[in-house]
N, C-alpha and C positions, 0 to 999 in steps of 0.2 A: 705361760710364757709363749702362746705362737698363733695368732690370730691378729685381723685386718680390724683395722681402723677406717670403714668405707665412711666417712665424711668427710669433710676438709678440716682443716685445724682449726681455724677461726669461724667461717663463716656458716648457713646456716643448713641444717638438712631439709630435705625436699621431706614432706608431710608424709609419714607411713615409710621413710627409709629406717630402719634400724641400722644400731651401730654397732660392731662387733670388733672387741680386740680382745688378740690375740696374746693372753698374758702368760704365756708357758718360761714364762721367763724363770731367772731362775737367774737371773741375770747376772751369772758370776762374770771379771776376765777371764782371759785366756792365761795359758801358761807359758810365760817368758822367756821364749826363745831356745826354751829346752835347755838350760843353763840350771845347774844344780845349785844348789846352799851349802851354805859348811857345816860337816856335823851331821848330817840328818839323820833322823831318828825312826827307825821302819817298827811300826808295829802290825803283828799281825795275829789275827784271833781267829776261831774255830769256829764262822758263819758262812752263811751263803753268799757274802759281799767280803774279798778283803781289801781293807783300805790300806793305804801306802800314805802318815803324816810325817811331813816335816816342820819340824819347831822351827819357830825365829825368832830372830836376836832380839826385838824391840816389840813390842805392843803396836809402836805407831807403823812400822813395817808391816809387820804380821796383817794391820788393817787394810792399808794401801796392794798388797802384795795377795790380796785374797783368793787368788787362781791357784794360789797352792792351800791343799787342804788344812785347816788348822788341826792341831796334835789331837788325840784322847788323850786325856790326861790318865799318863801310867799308875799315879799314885790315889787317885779318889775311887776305882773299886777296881778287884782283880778283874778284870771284864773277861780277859782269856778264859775265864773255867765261868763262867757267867750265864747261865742261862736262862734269865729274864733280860739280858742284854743281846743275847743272839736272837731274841725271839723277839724284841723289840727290831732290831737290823730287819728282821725278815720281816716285819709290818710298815716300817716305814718305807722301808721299798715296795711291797706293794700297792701303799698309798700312792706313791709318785707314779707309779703303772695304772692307778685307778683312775688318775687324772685324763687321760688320754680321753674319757669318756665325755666328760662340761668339754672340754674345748670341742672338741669334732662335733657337738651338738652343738656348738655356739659357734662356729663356721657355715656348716650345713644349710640352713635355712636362707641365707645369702647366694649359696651358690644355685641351690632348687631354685631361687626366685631369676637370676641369670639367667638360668637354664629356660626358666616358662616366656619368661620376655625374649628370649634369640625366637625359640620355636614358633612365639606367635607373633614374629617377625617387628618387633618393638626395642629395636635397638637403642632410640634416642635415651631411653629409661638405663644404659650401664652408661649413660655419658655422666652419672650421678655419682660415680664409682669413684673418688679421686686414686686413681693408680702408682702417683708418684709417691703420696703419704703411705699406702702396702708396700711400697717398693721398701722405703726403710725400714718398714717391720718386718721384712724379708732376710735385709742385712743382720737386722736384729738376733733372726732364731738361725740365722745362716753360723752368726759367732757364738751363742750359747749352746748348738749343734756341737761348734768344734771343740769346746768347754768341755759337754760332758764326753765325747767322744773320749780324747782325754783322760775322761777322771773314772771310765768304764761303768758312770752310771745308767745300764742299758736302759732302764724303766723311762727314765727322763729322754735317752736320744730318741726312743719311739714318736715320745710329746712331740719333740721339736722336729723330728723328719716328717712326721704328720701336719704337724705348723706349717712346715716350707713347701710341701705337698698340697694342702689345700688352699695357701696363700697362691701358687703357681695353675691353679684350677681357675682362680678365679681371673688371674693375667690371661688365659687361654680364652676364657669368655670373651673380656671386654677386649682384646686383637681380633676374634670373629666379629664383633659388633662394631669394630673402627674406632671403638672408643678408648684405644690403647696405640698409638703411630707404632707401625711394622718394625723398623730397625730396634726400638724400643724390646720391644716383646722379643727379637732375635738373642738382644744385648741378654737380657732378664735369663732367657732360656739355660743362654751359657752359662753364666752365675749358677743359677740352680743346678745344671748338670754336673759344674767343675763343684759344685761346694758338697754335693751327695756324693759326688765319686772319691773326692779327695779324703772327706772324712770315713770312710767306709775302708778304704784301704789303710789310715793311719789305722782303725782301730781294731783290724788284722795285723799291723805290724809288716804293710806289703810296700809303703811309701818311703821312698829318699828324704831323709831330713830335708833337704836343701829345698825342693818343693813345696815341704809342707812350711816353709819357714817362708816361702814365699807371699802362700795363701794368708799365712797369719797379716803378714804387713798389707795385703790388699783390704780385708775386714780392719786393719788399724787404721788407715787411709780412710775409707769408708765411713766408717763409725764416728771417728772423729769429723767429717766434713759435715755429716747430716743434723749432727748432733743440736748446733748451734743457730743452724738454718732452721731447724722445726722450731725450736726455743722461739727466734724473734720473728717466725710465720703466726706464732700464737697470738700476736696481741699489733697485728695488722688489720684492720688501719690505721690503727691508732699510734700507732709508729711508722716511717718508711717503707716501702714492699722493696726489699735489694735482698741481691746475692752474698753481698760481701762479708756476711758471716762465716757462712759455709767458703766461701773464696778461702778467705784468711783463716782458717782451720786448714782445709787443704795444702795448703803452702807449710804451715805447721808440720801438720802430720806427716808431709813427705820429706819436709826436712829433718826430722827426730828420726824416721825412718831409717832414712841417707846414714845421719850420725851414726847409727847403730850400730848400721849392716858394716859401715869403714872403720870403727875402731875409736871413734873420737868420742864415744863416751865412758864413761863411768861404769864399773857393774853394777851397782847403783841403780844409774840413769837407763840403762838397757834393760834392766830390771822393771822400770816404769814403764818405758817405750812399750812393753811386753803385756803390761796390765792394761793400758790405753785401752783395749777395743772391749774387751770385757766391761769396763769403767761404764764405756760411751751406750754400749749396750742396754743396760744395766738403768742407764739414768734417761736415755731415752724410752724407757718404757714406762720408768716412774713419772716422766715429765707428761707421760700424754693422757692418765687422771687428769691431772694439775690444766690441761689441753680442753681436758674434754667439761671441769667445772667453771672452767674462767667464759665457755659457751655457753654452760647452764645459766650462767648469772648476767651476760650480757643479754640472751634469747631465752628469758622463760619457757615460751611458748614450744622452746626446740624439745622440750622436756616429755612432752607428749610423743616425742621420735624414738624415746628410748624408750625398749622392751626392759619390762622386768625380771622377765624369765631368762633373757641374755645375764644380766648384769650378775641376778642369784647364778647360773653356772660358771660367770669368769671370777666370781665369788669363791665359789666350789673348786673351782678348778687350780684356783692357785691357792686355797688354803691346805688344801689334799698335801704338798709339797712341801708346807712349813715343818713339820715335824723331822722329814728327813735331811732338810736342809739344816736345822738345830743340832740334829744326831751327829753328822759327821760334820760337824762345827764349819760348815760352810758360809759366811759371813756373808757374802752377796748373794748368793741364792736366797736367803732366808731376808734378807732385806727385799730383792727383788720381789719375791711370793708374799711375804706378808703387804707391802706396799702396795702390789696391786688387790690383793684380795678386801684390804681395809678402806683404802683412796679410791680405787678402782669399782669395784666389787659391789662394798656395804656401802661407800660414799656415792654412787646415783644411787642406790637402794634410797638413801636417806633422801635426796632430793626429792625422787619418787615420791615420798611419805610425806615431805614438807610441804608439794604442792598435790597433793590429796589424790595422786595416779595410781598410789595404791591401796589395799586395804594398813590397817592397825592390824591384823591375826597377821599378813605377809610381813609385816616390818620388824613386831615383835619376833615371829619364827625363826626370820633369817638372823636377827642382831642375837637371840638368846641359844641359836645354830653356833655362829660363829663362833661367839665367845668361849663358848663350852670348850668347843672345839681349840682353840688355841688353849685354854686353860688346862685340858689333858696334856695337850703337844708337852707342854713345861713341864708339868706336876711329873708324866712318866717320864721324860728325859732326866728329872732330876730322879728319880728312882733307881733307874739303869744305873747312872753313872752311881750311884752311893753319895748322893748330896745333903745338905738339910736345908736347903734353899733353893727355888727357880732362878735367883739372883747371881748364882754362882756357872749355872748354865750359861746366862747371857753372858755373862762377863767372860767366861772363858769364851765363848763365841766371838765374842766381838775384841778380844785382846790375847789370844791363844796364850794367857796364863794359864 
């Protein structure tokens, strides 16, 4: 969930650029406004992680509403006195802590190659860098920061403050090389300062609501504007080059905003208002696979740009987090990670294979990796909980029955 996307959306990469994104997603919302439920239901068990669920009234909420964690189900195994369950909690976190490792390798090799073009004074090479496309994968881990910040899942905020940390490495480059306008890189700096310091104190418990309630409506604003602008930047030129996507979300999102903050909506509707950035997040990582194959199929030849070794670690990097994201029935995390790790991930792996970039032993290894690997994630999830089906896991995932 927290890596660059250094090529532009649509058009084509420069020969030997590699592409790196940044998938530490996890891509849940955010949590709505600090506004509680009715009823909520705290459970809490005898492991290294306690989690705080609350149940919700509908299925179709529960889905919509996914910044709040979904329940464990109290009645499918005593988990309290459980100790294939507490021992499962302490591995799937530190899977999501194992993560930190594909991604900071799947950034790295980008920023080294930066580093060797300043030094041997070959600036024109980061003018290859589209800045503004990082800039949204910035907002991106900037709001799944504040997500887990939030949910105190420490393993994961490491991912995503190492995401915003190396994504802002690489803004620091291309501002020495001119290949980023100064005010730009100023604007970027504060961002990244206000979004580390703010989340850093919510998750001390050092910050004024009213502040943090702030932050959250700048990432709704945000999220929502870019969201729609990267969408119809994908399939340019073949459609119009205009702003007015992104315009007319903006005017949206500050108006929902507006509604929220003065009382004119619903708890409902403020309830939504509250999921918005998480949502936007979430679908802007899923949508930039989807980015990055409608480039494969327009520019074959772009196919030779992609590293394999990138793809097998955002591969790795986000399947590492499917397990924990299942366990504590986190519905957009586990969309987010599976998403990229399948579409993202295994899907240019497979392109790779189709047009013969890599071996049969690499394609085989990674597809019969993967699978395993998610095939465990369920089989032990459904153990833990006392299930006699995988079936019963996703469905409670995905509908907090």
């Amino acid at each position: 969930m927290a890596n660059s996307l250094v090529v532009s959306y649509g058009g084509k990469a420069p020969v030997g650029l590699q592409r790196h994104q940044n998938y530490c997603h996890s891509l849940p919302p955010l949590k709505p406004f600090s506004l509680t439920l009715k009823n909520p239901v705290s459970l809490k068990y005898n492991s290294l992680t306690t989690l705080l669920h609350r149940r919700l009234s509908s299925p179709t909420q529960a889905a919509l509403e996914s910044d709040i964690p979904h329940p464990l189900n109290e009645g499918s195994v005593k988990f309290r006195s459980s100790k294939s369950f507490e021992q499962w909690d302490s591995l799937t976190a530190k899977f999501s802590g194992a993560s930190n490792l594909p991604f900071l390798l799947l950034q790295l090799p980008q920023i080294t190659l930066n580093a060797r073009n300043l030094m041997a004074g070959n600036k024109t090479a980061l003018l290859a860098v589209p800045w503004l496309g990082m800039f949204t994968g910035l907002l991106g881990n900037l709001s799944l920061l504040s997500y887990f910040t939030k949910k105190r899942e420490k393993e994961v905020i490491v991912v995503q403050t190492l995401g915003v940390l190396s994504l802002y490495t690489v803004f620091a480059q291309l501002a020495l090389a001119e290949a980023m306008p100064l005010p730009y890189f100023v604007t970027t700096s504060v961002v990244v300062v206000a979004g580390l310091v703010l989340n850093f104190m919510n998750y001390f418990g050092w910050l004024n609501a009213g502040i943090w309630h702030l932050w959250e409506d700048f990432i709704t604003v945000g999220g929502l504007s870019v969201l729609p602008q990267i969408m119809w930047s994908t399939f340019v030129p073949y459609i119009p080059n205009s702003i007015l996507p992104g315009a007319t979300a903006f005017v949206i999102a500050m108006a929902a905003v507006i509604m929220a903050r003065t009382g004119k909506l619903s708890e409902k509707g403020v309830k939504f208002v509250g999921s918005i950035s998480g949502w936007t997040a979430t679908l802007l990582f899923m949508w930039m696979p989807v980015s990055q194959m409608w480039t494969n199929f327009l520019n074959p030849d772009n196919i030779k740009g992609l590293s394999a070794f990138s793809m097998l670690l955002a591969m790795m990097g986000n399947g590492l987090m499917v397990p924990r994201a299942l366990f504590i029935r986190d519905f957009m995390w586990f969309l987010g990670s599976s998403w990229a790790s399948l579409f993202y991930g295994y899907g240019n792996i497979l392109c790779l294979y189709c047009f013969n970039a890599i071996s049969r032993e690499f394609f085989l290894a990674a597809t019969v990796g993967l699978f395993l690997w998610i095939g465990m994630a369920l089989w032990r999830d459904t153990v833990v909980y006392g299930y006699s089906s995988p079936l019963t896991s996703l469905k409670e995932l995905v509908f907090s029955s």
